[in-house]
ZAZAVEX-44146 format. One line per 8 residues: number of its first residue (from 1); their letters; for each residue x, y, z of N, C-alpha, C, O. Coordinates in steps of 0.1 Angstrom, whole numbers. Layout:
REM residues N
NUM> A> X/Y/Z/X/Y/Z/X/Y/Z/X/Y/Z; ...
//
This chain:
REM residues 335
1> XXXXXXXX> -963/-845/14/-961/-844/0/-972/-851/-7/-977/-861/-2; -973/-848/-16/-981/-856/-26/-981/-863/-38/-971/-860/-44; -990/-873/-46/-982/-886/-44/-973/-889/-55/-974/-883/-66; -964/-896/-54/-945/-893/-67/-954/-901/-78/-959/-912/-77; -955/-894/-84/-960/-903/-102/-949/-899/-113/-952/-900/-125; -936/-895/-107/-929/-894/-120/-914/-899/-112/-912/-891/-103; -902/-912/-113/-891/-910/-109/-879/-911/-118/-878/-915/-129; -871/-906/-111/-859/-901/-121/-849/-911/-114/-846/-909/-103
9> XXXXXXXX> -844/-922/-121/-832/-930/-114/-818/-926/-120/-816/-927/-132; -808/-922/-114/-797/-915/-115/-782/-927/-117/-774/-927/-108; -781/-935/-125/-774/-946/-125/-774/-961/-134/-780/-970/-128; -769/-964/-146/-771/-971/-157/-767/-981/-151/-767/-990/-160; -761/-987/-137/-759/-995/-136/-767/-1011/-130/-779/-1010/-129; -765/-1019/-128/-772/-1037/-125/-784/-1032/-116/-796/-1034/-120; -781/-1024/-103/-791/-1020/-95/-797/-1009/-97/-807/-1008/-91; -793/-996/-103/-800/-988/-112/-813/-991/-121/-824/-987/-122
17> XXXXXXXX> -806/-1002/-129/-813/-1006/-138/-827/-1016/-134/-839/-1015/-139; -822/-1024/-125/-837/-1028/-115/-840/-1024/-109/-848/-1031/-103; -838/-1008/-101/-844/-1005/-95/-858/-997/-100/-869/-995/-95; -849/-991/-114/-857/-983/-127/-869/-996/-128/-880/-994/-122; -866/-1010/-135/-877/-1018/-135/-885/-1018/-128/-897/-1016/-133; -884/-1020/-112/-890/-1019/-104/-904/-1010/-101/-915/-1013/-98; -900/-998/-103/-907/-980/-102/-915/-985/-113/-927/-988/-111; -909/-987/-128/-920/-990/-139/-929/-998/-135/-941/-996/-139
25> XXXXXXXX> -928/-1010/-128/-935/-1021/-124/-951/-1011/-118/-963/-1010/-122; -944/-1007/-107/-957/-1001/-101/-964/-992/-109/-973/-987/-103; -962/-989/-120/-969/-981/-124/-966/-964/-124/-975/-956/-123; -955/-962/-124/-946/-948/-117/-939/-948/-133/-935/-958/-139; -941/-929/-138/-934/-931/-153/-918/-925/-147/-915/-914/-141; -910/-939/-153/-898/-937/-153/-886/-928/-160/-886/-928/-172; -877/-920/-154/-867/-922/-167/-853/-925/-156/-851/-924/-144; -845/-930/-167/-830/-934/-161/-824/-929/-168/-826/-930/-180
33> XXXXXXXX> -810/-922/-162/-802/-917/-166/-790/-926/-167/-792/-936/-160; -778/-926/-172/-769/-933/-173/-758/-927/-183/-760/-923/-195; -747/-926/-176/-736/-917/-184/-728/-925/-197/-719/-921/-204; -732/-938/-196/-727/-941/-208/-734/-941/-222/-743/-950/-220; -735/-936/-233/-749/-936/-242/-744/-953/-249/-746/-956/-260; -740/-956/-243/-739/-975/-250/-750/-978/-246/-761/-981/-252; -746/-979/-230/-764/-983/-221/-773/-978/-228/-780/-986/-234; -777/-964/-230/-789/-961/-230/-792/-961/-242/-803/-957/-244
41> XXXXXXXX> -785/-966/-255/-787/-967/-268/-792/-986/-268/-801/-991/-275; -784/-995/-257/-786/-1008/-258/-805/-1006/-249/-813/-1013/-255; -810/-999/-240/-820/-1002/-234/-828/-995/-242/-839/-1000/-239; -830/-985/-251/-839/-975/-257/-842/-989/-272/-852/-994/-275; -830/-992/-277/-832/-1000/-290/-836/-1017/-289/-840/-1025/-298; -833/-1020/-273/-835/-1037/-278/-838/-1042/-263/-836/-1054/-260; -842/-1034/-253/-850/-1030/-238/-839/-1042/-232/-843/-1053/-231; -828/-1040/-230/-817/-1046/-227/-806/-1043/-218/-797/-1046/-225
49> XXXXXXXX> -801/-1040/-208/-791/-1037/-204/-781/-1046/-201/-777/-1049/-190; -775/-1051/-216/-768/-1062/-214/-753/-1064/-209/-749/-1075/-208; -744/-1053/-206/-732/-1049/-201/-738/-1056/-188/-734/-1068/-185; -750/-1049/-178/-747/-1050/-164/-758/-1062/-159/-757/-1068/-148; -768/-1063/-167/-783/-1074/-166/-780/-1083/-179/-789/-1081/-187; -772/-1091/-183/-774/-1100/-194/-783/-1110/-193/-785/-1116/-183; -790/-1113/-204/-801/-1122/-203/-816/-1119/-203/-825/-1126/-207; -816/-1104/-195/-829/-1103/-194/-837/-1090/-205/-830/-1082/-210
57> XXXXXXXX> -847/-1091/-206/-852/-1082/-220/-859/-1077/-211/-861/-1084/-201; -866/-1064/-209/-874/-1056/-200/-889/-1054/-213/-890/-1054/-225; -897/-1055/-201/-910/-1052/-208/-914/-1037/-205/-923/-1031/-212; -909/-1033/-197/-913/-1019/-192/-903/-1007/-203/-892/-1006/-208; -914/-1001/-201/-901/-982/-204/-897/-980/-198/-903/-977/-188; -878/-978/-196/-876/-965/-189/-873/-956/-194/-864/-950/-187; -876/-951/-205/-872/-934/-213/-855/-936/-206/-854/-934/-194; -847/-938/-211/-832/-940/-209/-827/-929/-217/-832/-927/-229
65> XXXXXXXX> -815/-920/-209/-813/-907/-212/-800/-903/-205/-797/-905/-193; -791/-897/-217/-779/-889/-209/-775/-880/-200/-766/-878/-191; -790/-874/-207/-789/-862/-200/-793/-857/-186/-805/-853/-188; -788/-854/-172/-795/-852/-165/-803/-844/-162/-808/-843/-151; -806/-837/-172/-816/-824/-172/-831/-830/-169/-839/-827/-160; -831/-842/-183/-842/-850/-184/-847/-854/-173/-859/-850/-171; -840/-861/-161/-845/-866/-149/-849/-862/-134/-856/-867/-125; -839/-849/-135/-838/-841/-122/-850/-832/-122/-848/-821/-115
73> XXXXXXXX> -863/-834/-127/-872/-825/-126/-884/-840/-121/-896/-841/-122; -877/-849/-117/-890/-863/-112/-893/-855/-102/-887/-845/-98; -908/-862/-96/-911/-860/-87/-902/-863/-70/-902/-858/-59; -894/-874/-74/-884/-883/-62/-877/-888/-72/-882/-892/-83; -860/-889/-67/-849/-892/-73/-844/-901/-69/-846/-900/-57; -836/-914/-72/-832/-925/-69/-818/-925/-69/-816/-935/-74; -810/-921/-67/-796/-917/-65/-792/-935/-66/-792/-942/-56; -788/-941/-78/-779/-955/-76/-766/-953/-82/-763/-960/-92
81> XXXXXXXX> -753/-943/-75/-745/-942/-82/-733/-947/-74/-729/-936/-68; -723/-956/-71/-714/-957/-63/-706/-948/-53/-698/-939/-58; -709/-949/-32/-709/-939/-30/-700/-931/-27/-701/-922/-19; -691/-935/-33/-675/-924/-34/-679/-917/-44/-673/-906/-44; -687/-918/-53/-688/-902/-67/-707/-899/-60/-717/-895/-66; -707/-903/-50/-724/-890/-44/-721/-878/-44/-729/-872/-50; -710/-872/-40/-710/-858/-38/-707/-849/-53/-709/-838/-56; -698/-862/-62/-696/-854/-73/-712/-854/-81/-716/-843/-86
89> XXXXXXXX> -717/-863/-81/-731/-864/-87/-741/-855/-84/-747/-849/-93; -743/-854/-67/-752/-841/-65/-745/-829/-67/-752/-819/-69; -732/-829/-68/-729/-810/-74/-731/-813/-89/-725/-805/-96; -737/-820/-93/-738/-815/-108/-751/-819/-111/-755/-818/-123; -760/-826/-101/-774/-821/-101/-779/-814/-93/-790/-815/-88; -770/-803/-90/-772/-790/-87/-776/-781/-93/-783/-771/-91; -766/-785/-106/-764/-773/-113/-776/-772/-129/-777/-764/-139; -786/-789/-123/-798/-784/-128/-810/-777/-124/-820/-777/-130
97> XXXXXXXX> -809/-773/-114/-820/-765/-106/-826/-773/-96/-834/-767/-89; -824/-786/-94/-832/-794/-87/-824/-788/-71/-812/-791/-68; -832/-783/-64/-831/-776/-52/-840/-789/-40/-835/-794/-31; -857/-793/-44/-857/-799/-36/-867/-813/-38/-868/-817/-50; -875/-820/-28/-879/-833/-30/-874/-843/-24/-866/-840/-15; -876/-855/-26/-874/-866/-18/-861/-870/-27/-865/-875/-38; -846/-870/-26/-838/-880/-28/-831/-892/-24/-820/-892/-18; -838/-903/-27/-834/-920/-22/-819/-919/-24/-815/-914/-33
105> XXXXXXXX> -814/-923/-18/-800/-928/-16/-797/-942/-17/-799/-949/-7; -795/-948/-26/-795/-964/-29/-780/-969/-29/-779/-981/-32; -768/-963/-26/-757/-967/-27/-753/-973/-5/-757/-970/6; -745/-978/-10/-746/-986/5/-730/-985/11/-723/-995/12; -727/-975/15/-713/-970/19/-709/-956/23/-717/-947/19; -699/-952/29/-699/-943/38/-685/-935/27/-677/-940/19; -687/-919/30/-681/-911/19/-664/-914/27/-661/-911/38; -656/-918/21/-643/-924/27/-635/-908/29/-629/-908/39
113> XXXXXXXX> -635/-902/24/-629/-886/25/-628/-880/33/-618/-874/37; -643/-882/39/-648/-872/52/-653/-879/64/-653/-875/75; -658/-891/60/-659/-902/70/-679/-902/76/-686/-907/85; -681/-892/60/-695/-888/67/-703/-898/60/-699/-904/50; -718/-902/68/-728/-908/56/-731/-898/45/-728/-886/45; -738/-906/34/-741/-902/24/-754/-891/23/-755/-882/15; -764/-896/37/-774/-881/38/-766/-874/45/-775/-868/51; -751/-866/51/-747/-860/52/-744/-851/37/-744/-838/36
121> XXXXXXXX> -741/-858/29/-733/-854/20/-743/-847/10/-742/-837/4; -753/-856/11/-768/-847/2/-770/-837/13/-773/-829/4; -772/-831/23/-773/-822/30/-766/-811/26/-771/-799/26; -753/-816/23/-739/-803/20/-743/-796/8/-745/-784/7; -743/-808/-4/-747/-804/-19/-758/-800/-21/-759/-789/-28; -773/-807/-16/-785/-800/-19/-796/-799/-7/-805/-806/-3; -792/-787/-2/-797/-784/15/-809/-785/11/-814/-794/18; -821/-779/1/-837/-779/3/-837/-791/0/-848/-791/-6
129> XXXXXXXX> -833/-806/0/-838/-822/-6/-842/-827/4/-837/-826/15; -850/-832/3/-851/-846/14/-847/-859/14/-851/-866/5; -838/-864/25/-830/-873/23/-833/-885/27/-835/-887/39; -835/-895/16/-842/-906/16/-837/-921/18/-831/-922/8; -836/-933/25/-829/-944/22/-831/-954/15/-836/-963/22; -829/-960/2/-832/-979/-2/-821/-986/6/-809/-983/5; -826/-994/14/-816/-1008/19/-822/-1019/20/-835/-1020/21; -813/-1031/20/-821/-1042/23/-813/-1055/15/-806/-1053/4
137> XXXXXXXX> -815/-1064/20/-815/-1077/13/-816/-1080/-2/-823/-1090/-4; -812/-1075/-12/-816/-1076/-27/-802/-1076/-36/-793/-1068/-35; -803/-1086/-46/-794/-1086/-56/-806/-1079/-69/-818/-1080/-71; -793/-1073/-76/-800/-1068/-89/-806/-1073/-96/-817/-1069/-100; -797/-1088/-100/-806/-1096/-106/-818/-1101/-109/-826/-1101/-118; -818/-1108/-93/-830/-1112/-87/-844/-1100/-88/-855/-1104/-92; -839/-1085/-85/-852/-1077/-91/-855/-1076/-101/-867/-1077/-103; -845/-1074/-114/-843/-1076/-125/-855/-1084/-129/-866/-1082/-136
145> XXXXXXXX> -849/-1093/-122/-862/-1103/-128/-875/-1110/-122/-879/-1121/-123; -879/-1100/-116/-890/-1097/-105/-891/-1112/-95/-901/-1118/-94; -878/-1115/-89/-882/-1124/-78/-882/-1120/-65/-873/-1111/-63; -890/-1123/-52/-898/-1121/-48/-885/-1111/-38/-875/-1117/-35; -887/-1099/-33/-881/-1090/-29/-885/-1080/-18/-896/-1074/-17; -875/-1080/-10/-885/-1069/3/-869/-1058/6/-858/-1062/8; -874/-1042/6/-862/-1036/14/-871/-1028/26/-882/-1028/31; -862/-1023/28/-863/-1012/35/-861/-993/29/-850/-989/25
153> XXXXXXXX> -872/-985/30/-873/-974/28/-874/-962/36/-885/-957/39; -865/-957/40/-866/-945/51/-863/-934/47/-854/-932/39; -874/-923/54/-870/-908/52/-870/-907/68/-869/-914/78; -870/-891/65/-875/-882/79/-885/-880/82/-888/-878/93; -895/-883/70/-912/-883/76/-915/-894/70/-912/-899/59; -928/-902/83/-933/-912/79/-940/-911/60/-939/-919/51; -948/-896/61/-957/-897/53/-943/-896/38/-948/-902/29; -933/-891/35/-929/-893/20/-920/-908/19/-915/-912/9
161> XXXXXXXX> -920/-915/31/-915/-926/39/-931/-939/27/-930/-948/19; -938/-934/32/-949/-941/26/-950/-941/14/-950/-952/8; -951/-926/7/-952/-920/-2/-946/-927/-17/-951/-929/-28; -931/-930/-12/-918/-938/-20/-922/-952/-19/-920/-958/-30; -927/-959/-11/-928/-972/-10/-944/-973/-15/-946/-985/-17; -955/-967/-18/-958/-966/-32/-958/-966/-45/-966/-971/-52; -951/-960/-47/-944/-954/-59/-939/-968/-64/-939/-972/-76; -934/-975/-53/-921/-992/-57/-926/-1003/-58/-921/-1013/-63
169> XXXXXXXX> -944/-1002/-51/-945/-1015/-46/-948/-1023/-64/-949/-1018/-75; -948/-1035/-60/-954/-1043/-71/-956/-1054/-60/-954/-1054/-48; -961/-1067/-74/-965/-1084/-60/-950/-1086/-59/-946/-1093/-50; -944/-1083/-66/-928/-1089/-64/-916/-1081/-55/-908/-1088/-50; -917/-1066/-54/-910/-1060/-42/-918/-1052/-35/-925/-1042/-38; -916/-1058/-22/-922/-1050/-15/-916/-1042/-3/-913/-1049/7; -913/-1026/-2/-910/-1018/6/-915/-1015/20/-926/-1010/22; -905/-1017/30/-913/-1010/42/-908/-995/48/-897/-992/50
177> XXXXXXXX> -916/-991/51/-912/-978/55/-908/-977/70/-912/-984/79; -899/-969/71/-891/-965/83/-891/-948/86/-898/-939/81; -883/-947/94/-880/-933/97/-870/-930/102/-867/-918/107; -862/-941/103/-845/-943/106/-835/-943/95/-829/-952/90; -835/-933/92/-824/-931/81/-811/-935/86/-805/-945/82; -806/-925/96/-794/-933/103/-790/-949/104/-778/-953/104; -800/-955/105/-799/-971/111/-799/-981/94/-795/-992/91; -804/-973/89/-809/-981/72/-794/-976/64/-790/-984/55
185> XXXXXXXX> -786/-965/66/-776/-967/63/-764/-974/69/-756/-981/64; -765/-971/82/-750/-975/89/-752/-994/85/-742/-1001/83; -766/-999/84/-768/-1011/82/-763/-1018/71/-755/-1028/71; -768/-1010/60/-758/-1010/45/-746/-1011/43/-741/-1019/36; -739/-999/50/-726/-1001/50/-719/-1007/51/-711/-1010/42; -719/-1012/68/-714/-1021/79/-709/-1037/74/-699/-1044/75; -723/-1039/68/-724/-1055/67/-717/-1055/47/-719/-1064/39; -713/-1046/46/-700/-1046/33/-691/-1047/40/-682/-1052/33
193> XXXXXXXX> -687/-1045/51/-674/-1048/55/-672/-1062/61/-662/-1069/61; -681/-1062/65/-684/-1080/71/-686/-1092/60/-681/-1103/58; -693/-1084/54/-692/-1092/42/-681/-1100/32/-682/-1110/25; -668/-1089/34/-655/-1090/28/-650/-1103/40/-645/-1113/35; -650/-1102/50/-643/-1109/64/-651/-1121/64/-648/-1128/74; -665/-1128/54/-670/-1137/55/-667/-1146/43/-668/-1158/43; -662/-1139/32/-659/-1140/17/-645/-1146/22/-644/-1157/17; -634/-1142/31/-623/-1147/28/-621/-1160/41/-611/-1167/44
201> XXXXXXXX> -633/-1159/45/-634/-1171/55/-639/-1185/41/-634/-1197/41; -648/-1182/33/-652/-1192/28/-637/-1193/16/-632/-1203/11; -634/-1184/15/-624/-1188/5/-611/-1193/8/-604/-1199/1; -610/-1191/23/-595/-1198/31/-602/-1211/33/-597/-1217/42; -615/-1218/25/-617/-1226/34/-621/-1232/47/-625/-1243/48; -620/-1225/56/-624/-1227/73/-636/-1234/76/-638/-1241/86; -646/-1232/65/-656/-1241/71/-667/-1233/74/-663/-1221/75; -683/-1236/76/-694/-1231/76/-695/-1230/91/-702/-1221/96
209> XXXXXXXX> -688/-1241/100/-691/-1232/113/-683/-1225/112/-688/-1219/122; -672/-1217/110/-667/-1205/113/-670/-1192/107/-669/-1180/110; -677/-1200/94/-688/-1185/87/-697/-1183/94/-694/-1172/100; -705/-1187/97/-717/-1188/108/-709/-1179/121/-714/-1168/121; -702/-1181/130/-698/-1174/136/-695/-1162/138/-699/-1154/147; -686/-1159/125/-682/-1144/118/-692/-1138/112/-690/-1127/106; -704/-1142/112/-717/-1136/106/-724/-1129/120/-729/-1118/122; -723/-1143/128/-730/-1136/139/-719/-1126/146/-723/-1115/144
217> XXXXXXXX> -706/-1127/152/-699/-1121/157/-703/-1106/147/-706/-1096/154; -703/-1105/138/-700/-1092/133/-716/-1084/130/-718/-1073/125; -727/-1093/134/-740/-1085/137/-735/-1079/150/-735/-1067/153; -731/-1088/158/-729/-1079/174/-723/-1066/171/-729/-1056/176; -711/-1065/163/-702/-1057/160/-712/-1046/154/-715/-1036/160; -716/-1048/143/-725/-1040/137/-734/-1028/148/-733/-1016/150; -744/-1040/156/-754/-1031/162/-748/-1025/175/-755/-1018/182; -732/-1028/179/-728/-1021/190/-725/-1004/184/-727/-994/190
225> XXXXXXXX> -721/-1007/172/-718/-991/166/-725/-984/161/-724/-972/158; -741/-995/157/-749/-988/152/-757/-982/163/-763/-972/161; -758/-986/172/-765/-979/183/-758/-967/188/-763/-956/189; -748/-969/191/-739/-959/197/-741/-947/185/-745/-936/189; -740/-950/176/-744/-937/169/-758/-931/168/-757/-920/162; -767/-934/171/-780/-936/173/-789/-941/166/-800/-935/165; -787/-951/158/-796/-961/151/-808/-968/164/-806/-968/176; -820/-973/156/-829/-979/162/-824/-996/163/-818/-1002/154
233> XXXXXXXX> -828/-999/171/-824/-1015/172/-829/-1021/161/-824/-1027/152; -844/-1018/164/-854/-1024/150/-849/-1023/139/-850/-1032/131; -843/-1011/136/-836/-1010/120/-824/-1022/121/-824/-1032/114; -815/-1019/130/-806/-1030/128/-807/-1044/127/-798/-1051/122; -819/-1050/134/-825/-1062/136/-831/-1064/124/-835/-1076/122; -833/-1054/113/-843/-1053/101/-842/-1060/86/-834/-1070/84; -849/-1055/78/-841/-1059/63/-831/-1054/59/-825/-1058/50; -828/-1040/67/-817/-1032/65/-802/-1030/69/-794/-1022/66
241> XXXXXXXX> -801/-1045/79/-793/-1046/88/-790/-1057/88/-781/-1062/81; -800/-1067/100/-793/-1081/98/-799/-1090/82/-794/-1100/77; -808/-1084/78/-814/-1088/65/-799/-1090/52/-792/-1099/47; -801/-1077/50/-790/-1074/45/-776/-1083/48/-771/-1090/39; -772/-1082/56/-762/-1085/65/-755/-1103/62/-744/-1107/59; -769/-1111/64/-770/-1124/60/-772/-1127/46/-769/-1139/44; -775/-1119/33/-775/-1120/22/-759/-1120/23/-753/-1130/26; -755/-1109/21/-739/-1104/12/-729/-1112/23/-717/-1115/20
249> XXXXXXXX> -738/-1116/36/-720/-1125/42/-721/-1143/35/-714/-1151/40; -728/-1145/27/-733/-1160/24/-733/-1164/6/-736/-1175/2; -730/-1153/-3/-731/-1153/-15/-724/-1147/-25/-725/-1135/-25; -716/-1152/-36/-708/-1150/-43/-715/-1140/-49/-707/-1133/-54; -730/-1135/-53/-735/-1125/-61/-728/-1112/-55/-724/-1102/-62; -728/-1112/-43/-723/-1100/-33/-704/-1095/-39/-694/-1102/-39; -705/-1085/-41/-690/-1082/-43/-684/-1077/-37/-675/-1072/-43; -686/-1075/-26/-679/-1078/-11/-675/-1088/-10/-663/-1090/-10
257> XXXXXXXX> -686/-1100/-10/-683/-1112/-5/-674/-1117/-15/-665/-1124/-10; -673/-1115/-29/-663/-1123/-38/-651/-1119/-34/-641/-1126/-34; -650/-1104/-31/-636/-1099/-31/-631/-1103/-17/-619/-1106/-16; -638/-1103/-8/-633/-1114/5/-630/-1128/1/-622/-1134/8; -635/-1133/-10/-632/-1147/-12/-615/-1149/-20/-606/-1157/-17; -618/-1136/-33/-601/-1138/-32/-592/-1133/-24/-581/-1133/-29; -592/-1129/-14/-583/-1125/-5/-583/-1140/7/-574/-1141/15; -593/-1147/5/-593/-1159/11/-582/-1168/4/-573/-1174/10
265> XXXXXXXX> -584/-1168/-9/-580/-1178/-18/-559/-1172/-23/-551/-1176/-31; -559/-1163/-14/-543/-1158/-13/-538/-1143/-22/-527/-1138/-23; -549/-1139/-27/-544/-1128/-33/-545/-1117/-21/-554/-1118/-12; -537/-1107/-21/-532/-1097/-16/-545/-1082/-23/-549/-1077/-33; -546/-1079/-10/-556/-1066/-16/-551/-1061/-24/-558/-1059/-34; -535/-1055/-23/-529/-1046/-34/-528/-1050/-49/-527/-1043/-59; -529/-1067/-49/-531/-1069/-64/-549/-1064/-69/-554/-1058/-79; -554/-1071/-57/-573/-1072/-67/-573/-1058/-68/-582/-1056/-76
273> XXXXXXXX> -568/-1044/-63/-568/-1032/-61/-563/-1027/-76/-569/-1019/-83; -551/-1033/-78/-539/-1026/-87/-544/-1029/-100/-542/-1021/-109; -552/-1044/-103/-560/-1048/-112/-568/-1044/-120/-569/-1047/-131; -577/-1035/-113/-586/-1025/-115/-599/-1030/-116/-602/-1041/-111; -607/-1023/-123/-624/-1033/-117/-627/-1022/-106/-621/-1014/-98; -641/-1026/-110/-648/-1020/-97/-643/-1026/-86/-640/-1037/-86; -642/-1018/-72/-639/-1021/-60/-652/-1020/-51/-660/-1011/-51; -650/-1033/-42/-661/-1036/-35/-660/-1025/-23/-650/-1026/-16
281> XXXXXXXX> -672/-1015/-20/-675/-1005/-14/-668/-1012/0/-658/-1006/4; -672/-1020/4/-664/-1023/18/-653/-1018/21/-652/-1011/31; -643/-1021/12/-630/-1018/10/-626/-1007/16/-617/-1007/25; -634/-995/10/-637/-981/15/-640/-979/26/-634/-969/32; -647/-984/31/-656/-982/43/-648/-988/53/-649/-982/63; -639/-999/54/-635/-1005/65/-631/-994/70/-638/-988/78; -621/-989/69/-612/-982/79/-620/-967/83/-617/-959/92; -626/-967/77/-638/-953/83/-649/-958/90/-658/-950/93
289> XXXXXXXX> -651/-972/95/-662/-981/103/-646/-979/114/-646/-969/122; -637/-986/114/-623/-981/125/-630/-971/131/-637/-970/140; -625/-959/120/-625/-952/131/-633/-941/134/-629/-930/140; -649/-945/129/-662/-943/140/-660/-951/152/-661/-946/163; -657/-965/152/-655/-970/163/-650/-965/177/-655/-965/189; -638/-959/172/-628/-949/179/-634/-939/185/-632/-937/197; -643/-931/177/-645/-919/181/-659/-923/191/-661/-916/201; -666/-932/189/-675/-936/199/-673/-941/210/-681/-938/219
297> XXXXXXXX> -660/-952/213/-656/-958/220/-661/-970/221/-664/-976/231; -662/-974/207/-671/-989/204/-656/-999/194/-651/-994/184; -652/-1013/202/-648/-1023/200/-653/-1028/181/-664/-1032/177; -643/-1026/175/-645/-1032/162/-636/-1041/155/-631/-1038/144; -634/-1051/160/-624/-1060/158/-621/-1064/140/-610/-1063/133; -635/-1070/136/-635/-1080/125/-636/-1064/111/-633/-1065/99; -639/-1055/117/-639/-1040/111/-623/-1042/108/-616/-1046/99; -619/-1035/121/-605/-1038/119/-594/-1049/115/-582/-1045/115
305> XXXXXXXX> -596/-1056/113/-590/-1070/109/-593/-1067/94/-583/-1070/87; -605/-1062/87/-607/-1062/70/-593/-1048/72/-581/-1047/68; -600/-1040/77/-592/-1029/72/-576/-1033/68/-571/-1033/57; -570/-1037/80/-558/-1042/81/-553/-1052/70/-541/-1053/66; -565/-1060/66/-561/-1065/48/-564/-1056/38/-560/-1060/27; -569/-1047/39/-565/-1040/28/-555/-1028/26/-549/-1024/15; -555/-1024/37/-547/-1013/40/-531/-1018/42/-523/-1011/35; -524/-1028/50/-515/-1037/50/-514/-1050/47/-504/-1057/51
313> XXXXXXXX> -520/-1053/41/-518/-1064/29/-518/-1075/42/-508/-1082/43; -530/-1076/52/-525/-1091/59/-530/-1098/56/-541/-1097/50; -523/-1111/59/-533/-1126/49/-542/-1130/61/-542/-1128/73; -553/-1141/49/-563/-1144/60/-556/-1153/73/-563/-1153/84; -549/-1157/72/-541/-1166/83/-536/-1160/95/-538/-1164/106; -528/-1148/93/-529/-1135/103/-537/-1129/109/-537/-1124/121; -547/-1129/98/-561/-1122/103/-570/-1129/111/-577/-1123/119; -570/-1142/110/-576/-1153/120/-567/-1152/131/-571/-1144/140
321> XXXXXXXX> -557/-1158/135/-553/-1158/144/-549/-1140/152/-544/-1137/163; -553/-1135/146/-554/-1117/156/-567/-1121/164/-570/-1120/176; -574/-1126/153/-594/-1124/161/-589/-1133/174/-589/-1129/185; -584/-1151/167/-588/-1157/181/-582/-1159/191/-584/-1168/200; -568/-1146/190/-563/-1145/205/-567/-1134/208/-557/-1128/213; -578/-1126/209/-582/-1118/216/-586/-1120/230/-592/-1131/230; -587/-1116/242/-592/-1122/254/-606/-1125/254/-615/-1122/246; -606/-1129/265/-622/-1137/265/-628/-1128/271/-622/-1120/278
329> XXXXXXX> -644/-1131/269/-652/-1120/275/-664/-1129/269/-664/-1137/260; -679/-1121/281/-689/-1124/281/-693/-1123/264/-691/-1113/258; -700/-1134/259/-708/-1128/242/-719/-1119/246/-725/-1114/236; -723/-1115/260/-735/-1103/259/-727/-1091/264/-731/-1080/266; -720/-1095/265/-709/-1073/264/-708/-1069/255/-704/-1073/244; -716/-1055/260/-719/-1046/252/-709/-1041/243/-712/-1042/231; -696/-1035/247/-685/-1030/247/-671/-1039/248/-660/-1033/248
//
């Protein structure tokens, strides 16, 4: 393909919104879409997105816009929409003619419905696209406000693989290219669920060696099912995996990790659920990380253990003591 000078970011929200900064950074003309015209009236009038980025004033354009018509003719699309509404999003950027191109996939979770990834789901909706991955280690903020930043970017070919991580670079984020889509998602996903099971360790209190443990225990976890499904080790060992992985299991920015933390601190999933608020993608994803497990014949304990707090309301004190009567076994078993 040749080379993206125009991108369209699909999502008004925190990481939407820096990721749009980002693209402007390099010198790529932006537009962002966002379905609320509050947003795109606060960033068009006073270069602000102060609902989801407070504080920060943008120097860049992103031509901010309702309409998806506007966007879906970029050269490469940035899909940052939460990924339980992907499928509703690409059927209705279908229904602007956009048939094909590179679409980044920036949301970090698995379609809970069908139990498929999310380049499945762009497959179903828009068969001529090419399906693209952002992962990695990064808070919105932090791009927001151009501190010093690295992900991971994968397609199916090296060269639009390259192509994208052009388009992004600036001195402040820098993209590497891959060609493991598979492994840059399941990586994403995964470590939202881990992330929740490290949040309610810090919030029961237990202590930094037992986070530390549950971080490492649940990389093992991670790359036993990421392989088995056929991820690259290197991806999982990556910014897209264990990178990632170590950010959201150690940081209240992460909202996985917070919502692990009140579930640490005694609330019951079914309240932070019932409460409303955005819900931390994990949530979702646990019990469809189960039961890939299942269907591979891969061991997912600390998977299972979140699930089981959200799905049956168990407290962190149950949930610890399930993990550490499990029987003993070598830490290099595979299975």
């Amino acid at each position: 393909m040749g080379a993206i000078k125009t991108i369209g970011v699909i999502g008004g929200g925190a990481w939407g919104t820096a990721l749009a900064l980002t693209a402007a950074r390099s010198g790529s003309d932006v537009r962002l879409w966002a379905r609320d015209p509050g947003i795109v009236s606060d960033i068009r009038s006073r270069r602000q997105n102060s609902r989801y980025l407070p504080g920060i004033t943008f120097d860049e354009d992103l031509n901010a816009t309702t309409s998806l018509e506007d966007v879906a003719g970029a050269d490469a699309l940035l899909l940052v929409t939460p990924a339980q509404t992907t499928r509703a999003i690409l059927a209705a950027l279908k229904k602007t003619g956009r048939a094909q191109g590179p679409v980044v996939l920036c949301a970090k979770g698995i379609e809970q419905t069908s139990g498929k990834l999310l380049s499945k789901v762009l497959s179903e909706e828009l068969p001529g696209a090419e399906a693209a991955v952002l992962s990695g280690p990064s808070f919105a903020d932090d791009v927001a406000r151009g501190l010093p930043t690295a992900v991971t970017v994968a397609a199916s070919s090296a060269k639009t693989a390259l192509s994208l991580c052009e388009s992004m670079q600036s001195p402040c984020f820098r993209p590497y290219a891959s060609i493991d889509i598979l492994g840059a998602q399941i990586g994403g996903a995964l470590k939202n669920v881990l992330a929740i099971a490290c949040g309610a360790v810090v919030g029961r209190k237990l202590g930094a060696s037992a986070q530390a443990a549950l971080t490492a225990r649940g990389f093992a976890e991670l790359t036993r099912l990421g392989t088995a499904m056929g991820a690259q080790s290197e991806t999982l060992t990556g910014l897209s995996g264990l990178g990632d992985l170590v950010l959201t299991c150690s940081s209240s920015q992460s909202r996985n990790f917070s919502f692990g933390l009140r579930l640490g601190e005694g609330f019951m999933a079914s309240e932070l659920i019932s409460a409303g608020g955005k819900l931390a993608e994990g949530a979702y994803s646990a019990r469809v990380a189960v039961k890939l497990g299942q269907k591979h014949d891969i061991d997912v304990p600390i998977c299972e253990t979140v699930a089981r707090m959200i799905d049956e309301d168990l407290s962190i004190d149950d949930a610890l003591n399930t993990l550490m009567a499990r029987p003993l076994k070598p830490e290099s078993e595979v299975v």
